[in-house]
N, C-alpha and C positions, 0 to 999 in steps of 0.2 A: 235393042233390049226388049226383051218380052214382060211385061208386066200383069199381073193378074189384077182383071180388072169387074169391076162389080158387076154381079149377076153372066159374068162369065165359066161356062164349066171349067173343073180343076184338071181337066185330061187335055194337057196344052201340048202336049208331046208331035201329035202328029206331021207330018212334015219338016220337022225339024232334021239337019244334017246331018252325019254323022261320020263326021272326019275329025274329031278332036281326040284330046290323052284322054277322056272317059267313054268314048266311042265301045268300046268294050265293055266297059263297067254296063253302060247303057243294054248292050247286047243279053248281056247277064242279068239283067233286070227283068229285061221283057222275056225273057227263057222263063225263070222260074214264075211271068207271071203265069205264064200258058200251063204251068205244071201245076199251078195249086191248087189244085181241086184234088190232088191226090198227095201234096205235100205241101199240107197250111203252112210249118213251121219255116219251111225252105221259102216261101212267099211272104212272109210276117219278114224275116231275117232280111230279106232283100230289098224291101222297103225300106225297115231300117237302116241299112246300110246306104241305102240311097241317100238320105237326109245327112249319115254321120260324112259320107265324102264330100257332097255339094257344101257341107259346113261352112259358112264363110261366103257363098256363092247365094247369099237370100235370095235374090230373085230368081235365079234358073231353080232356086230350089222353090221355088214360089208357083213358074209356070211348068217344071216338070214332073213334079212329084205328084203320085198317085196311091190311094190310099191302096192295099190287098185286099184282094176277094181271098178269104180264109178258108171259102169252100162251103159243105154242109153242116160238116162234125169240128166242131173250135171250142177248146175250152184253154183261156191264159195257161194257167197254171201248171196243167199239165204239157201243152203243146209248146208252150215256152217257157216258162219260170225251169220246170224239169230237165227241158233238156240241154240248158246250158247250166245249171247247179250242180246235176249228178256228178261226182268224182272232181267236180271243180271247187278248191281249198284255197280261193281268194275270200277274202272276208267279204259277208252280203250285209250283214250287219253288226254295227256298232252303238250301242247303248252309252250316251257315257252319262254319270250319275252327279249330281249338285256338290256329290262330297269326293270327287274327282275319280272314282272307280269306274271300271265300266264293263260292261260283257260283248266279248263277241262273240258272231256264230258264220263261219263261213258258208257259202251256198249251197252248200253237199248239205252241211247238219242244218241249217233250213228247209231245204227237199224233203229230207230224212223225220224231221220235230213235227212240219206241218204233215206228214202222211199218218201220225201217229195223232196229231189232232182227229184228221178227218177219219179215222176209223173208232177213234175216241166219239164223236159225235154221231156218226153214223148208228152206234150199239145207243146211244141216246133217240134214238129214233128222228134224227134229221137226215134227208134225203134228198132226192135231186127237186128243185122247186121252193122246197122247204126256205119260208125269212127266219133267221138269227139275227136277234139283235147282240150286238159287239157294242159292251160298253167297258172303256180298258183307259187306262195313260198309257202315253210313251214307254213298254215295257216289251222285253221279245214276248212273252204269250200274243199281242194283239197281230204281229206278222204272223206267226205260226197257223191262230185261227182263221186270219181273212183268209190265209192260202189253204186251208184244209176245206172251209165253206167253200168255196171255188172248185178246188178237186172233187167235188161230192154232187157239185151241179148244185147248189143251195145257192141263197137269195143273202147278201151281206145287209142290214141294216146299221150302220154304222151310227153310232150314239154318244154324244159330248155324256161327259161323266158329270157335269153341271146340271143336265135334265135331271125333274122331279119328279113326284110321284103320277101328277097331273098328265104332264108331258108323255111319261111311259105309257100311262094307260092309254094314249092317244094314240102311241105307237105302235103298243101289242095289238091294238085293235084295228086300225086301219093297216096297219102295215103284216098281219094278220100272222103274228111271230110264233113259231112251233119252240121257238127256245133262246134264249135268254143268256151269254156270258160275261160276268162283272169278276170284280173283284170282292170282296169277303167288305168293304165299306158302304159298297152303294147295296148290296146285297137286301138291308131294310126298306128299298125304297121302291121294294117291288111286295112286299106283304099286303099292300090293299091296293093292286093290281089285278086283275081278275083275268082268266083265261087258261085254257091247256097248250101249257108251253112247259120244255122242261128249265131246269133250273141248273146251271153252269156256274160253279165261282173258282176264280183263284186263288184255293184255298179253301180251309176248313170252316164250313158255314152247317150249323144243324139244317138237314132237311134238302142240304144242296150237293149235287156231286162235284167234284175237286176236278178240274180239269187238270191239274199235277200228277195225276194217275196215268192220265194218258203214256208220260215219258216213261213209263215203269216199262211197257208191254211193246216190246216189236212190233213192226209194220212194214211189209213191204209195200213196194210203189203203189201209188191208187191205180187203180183201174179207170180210162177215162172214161165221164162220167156221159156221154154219149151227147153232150150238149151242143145246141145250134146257134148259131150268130146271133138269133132272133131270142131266145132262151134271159129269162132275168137274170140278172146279174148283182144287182146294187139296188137301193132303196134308201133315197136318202131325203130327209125332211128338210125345208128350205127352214132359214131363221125368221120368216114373217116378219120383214120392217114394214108392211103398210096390212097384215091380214092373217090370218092360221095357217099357220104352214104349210106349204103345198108337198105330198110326196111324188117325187123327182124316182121315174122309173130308168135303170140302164140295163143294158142286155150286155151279153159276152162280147160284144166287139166294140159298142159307144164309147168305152172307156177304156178297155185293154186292146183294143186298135185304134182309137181313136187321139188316144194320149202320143199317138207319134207326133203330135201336131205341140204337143207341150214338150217332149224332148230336146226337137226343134227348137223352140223358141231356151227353153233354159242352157241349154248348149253344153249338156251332159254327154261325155261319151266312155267308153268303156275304160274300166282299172281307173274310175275318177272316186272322189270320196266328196258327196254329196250331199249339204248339208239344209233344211228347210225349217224353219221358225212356223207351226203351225201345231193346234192340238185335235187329237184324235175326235172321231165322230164328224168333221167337215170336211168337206170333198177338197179343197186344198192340202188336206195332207196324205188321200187318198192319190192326188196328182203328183205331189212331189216327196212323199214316202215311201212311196210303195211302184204305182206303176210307171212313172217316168224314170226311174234311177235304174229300175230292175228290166226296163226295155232297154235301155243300156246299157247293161250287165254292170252297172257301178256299182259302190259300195254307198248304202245309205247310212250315216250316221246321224245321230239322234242325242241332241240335249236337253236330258229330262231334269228341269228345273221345277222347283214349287215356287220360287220369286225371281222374276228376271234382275238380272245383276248384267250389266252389258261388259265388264270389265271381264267377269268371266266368261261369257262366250265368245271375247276376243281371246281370251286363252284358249279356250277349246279349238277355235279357230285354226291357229297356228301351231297347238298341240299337234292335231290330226290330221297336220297338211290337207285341209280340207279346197277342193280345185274349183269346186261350184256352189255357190250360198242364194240361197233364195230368203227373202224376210217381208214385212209390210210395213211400210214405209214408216209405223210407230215406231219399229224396233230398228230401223235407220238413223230414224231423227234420235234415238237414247244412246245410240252408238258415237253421233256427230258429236255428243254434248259425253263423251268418255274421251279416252285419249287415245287416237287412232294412229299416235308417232311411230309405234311398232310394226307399222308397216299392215301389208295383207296377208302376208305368208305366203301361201301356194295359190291361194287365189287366181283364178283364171278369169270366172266368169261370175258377174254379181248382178242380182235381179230384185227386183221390188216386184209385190202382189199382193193384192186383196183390198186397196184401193187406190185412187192416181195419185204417182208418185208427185212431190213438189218439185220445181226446176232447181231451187237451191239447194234441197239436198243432194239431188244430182250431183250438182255443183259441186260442195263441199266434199263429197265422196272424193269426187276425181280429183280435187287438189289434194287430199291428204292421200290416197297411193294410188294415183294414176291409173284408175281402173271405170269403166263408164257402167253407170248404173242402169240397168234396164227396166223399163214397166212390160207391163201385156196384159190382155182384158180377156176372162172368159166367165162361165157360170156354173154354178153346180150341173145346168140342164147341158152343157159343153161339157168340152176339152178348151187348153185354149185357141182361142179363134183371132185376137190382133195382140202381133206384139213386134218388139225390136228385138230383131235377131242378133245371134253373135257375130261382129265384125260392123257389121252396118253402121251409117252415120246416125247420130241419135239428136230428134230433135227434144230441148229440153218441154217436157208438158205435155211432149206426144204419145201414144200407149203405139206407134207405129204403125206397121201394113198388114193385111190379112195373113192370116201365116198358110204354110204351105196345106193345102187339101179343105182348107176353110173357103167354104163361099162366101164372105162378108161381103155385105152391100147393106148402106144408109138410102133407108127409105122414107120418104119426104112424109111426115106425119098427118099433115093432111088431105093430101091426094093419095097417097097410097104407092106413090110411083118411085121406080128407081131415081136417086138421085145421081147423073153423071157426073165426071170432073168434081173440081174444088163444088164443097156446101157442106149443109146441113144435114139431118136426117137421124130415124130411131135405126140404131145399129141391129141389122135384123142377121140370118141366114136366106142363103136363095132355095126353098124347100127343092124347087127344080133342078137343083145339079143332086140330091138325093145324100145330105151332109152326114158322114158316116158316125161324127162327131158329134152325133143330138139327140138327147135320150126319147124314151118312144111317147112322153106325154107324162100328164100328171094322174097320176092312177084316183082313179075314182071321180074327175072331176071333168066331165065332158063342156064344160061350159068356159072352164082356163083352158082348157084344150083347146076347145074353138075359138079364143081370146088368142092365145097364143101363135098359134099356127093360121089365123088369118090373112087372107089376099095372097097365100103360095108361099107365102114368110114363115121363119122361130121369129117371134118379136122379146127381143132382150128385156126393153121397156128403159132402156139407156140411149141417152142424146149423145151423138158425135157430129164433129166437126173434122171434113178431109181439104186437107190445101191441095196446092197444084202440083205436090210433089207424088200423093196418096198417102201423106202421112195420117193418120186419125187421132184425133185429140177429145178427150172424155167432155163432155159439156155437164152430164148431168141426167138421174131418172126422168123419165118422162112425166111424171107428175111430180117431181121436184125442183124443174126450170119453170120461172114466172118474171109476168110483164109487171114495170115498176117505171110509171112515167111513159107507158109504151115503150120499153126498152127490155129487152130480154134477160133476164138473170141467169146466169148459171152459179147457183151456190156453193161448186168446187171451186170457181176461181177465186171467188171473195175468200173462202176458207182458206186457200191455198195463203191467203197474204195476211190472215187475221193469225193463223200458225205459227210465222215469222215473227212473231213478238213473244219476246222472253215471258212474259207471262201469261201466254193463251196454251194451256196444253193440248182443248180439242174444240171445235169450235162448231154452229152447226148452224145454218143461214137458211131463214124462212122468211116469206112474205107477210107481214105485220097490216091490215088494212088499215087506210092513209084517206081519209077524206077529198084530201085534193089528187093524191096521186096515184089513189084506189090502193097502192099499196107500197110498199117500201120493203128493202133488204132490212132486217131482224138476225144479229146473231147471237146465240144462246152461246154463253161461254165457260168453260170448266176452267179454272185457272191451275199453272202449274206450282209444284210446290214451292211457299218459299213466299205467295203473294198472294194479297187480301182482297175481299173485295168489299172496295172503297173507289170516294169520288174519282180519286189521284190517278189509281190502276184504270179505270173507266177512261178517262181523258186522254192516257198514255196510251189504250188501246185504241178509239176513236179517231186520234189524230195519224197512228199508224197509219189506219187502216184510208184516211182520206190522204194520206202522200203518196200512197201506194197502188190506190184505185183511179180509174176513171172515175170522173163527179157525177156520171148517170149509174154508176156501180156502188153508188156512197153508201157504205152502211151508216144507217140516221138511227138504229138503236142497239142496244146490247144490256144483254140479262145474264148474269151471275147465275148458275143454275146448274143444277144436278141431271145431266144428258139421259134421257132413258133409252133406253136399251135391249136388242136380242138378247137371247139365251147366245150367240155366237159373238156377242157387242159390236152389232152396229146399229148406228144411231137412227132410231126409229121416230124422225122426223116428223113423219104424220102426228102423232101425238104431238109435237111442238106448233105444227100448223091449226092443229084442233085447239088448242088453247092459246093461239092467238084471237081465232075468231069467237073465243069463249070470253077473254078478254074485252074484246070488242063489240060483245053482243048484250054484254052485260053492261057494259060500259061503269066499269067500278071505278071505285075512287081510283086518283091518282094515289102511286104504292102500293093497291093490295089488290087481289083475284080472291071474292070472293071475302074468306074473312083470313088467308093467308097472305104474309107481307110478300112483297116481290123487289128483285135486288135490280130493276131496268134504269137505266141511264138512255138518256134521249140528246142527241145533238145540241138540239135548242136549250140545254140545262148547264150548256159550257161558252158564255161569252167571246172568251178567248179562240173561239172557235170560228167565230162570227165572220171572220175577218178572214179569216187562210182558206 
């Protein structure tokens, strides 16, 4: 068995045999690679193709798949979005709406809608280079525009509809936006925004042009827009859990060639109906809305809800014979706590993402319809890079093996050096296999650049752990793992088991300093609804949490408390860390920080304890 093994390049092909039933298929692979320099889309296709037959086969698809050279002149949209959409009337998208209506627009009137954008934008004076900021929900205008800024060779800056006034002006300005589309709501929250950008809504806004006009006026096909592999593509601002957001540069091929590696891993393939729990403006639903479904020619559908209701997106589920669901493992656990007796429906393939899944929900999933839940790890500055692929054995807590054309390799944090076989290590890229999968840097910040890309590495800034099989298991950020007794913490696995109690709905573990033990596990806890916080819930959660843990893992406190938060909500720890040692520096009375009361329970405050 050939396995792809760290800091090994992803071109494993050579020497291998070729007497087998894909012996052919193989021959026809390496043809159209030799041709693509004069036919990117016939070389894009064949890669993909590569992945959709090995399906099933991870590891050959591990050690023989290779990314396409797309040539000089590559633009998605045009080179592939169009030429399998044109005259093709399989549904590309389906909207469906909270009050059960929904819109669809097959791939031809997609082709058709977004070329009618981009000549819409283009008479707005956006051009090739040109950033738009897209700030939209779940509605077909936001597909129409990504794929028009694309045809046009312009720059997508994709923007959560939560960013404020603050945020924007951050945005138009570093991110240097010649123009601007919202809808007719957020539209006031660009009035003391300052810049020459034009002004886009959907909908009638004084002072704003209607992007609705666009569908009035014909358009034939764009013209392609002459763009190179190297060419900006994407612009997206990271949520800053520990600092100001960094903006995350992509070019024409990081993400629309490089997302073959997230196909893979979600195990999408063509005439599937493909469904993703994520909201517009974050590179996860740029992964599995837009270009993972559509490099699979599947149909992406979309549940545009204003309050999640998990009762109803198991309806919509098996309404839409929906074959592939991707979700983050909050909207698993709301699902586990619904009533999943109704089976899967058409359910093929089911995936967690956007943080590490827990082992029991795994669990629970596959006993109520026998279907294995998959994790995988990547980053906005990626595609993804480890996951469990479809068919393969699933270890429960692992995020799995590098995926196919990903050079992953854990690099020992403090020597700097590949870690081989079973260890530790920060889950980096090997810069040296040339990872086609990684955006080109953080624009404007040569200093996280050279953080980033230091010693030949992407450094993630995420702890993993690989056993003897090469599975990888998430540990923890690199400044989120800490020693506690001289004992290493990783505060996913404590969380993973303080989650498990009916009354923790999110829970967030920091090191508290500890006189004798320098410092001790701290979990900050949201409760779910339905529970107070009191001695009783305190005690119930403390004792959980020590049946459940090693005793050098013991969480010795726990604080009732309002988790702060990204603009994308993830839990922004460092602020929980900063006011431990704020805590501690000040050293306030017992109960209050300051002259604010505090809801902390300490081990030592429960007798009953003493003993177990």
């Amino acid at each position: 068995m050939v396995r792809f093994q760290p800091g090994e390049p992803t071109d494993l092909c050579a020497g291998r045999r070729r007497d087998g039933p894909l012996a052919s298929r193989e021959r026809r692979w390496e043809t159209a690679t030799m041709s693509q320099q004069t036919d990117p889309t016939t070389a894009y296709r064949a890669a993909r193709d590569q992945l959709l037959d090995l399906s099933g086969d991870a590891d050959r698809a591990r050690a023989e798949f290779r990314y396409p050279d797309v040539g000089e002149r590559w633009n998605w949209a045009v080179d592939w979005f169009d030429a399998f959409a044109r005259g093709n009337d399989r549904p590309g998208l389906i909207v469906v709406e909270e009050d059960g209506s929904d819109e669809t627009l097959t791939f031809d009137q997609i082709a058709t809608r977004s070329d009618q954008v981009a000549a819409f934008l283009a008479a707005q004076g956006v051009g090739r280079g040109d950033s738009v900021i897209v700030m939209m929900g779940n509605q077909v205008e936001l597909w129409d525009t990504m794929l028009g800024i694309i045809k046009l060779g312009a720059v997508i800056m994709p923007t959560t509809t939560a960013a404020g006034p603050a945020d924007l002006q951050d945005r138009v300005a570093r991110g240097g936006a010649r123009c601007v589309v919202v809808n007719p709501a957020d539209a006031g929250k660009f009035d003391d925004v300052p810049g020459d950008y034009a002004r886009v809504s959907v909908g009638e806004v004084p002072g704003w042009t209607d992007l609705r006009t666009a569908y009035d006026v014909p358009a034939g096909p764009t013209a392609h827009p002459g763009t190179g592999p190297g060419d900006r593509l994407l612009l997206y601002f990271t949520s800053g859990t520990t600092s100001r957001p960094k903006l995350v540069e992509h070019t024409q091929v990081s993400y629309p060639v490089g997302h073959l590696s997230t196909m893979a891993w979600l195990g999408v393939r063509p005439g599937d109906v493909h469904l993703n729990i994520s909201s517009p403006g974050w590179a996860k639903h740029a992964w599995s809305c837009f270009f993972a479904p559509w490099i699979a020619e599947a149909t992406i559908l979309v549940y545009n809800y204003a309050r999640f209701d998990a009762a109803a997106l198991l309806k919509v589920l098996r309404s839409y014979r929906v074959t592939t669901f991707c979700a983050p493992p909050t909207v698993w656990r709301m699902l586990i706590n619904a009533d999943l007796s109704g089976g899967p429906g058409a359910l093929r393939e089911i995936i967690g993402a956007g943080e590490p899944l827990n082992p029991e929900v795994i669990s629970q999933v596959n006993r109520h319809w026998g279907l294995t839940l998959r994790d995988g790890y990547g980053q906005t500055e990626t595609t993804a890079q480890v996951g469990n692929m479809p068919g393969e054995p699933v270890k429960p807590g692992s995020m799995g093996k590098p995926l196919p054309g990903m050079p992953s390799v854990l690099v020992d944090v403090e020597t700097g050096r590949v870690v081989e076989g079973p260890g530790e290590g920060e889950l980096c890229l090997d810069l040296s296999a040339a990872p086609v999968a990684l955006m080109t840097g953080y624009q404007g910040d040569d200093a996280r650049n050279a953080e980033a890309m230091a010693g030949g590495f992407y450094h993630t800034g995420d702890v993993a752990e690989r056993d003897a099989n090469g599975m990888v298991t998430y540990v923890g950020r690199t400044d989120d793992v800490f020693k506690a007794s001289d004992y290493k913490i990783s505060p996913f696995e404590l969380e993973s088991v303080l989650i498990e109690h009916p009354a923790v709905a999110e829970a967030a573990v920091v090191p508290a300093p500890d006189e004798v033990r320098l410092a001790i596990p701290k979990a900050y806890i949201a409760l779910a609804p339905g529970h107070e916080p009191t001695r009783e819930t305190a005690l119930a959660i403390l004792r959980h949490a020590r049946e459940n843990l090693q005793p050098w893992q013991r969480v010795r406190r726990i604080e009732f408390y309002e988790l702060p938060k990204t603009i994308s909500g993830k839990i922004r720890r460092v602020e929980l860390r900063s006011r431990e040692q704020e805590l501690a520096t000040e050293a306030a009375m017992p109960g209050t920080i300051g002259n604010v009361a505090t809801q902390e329970w300490r081990d030592s405050d429960f007798p009953e304890l003493r003993s177990s």
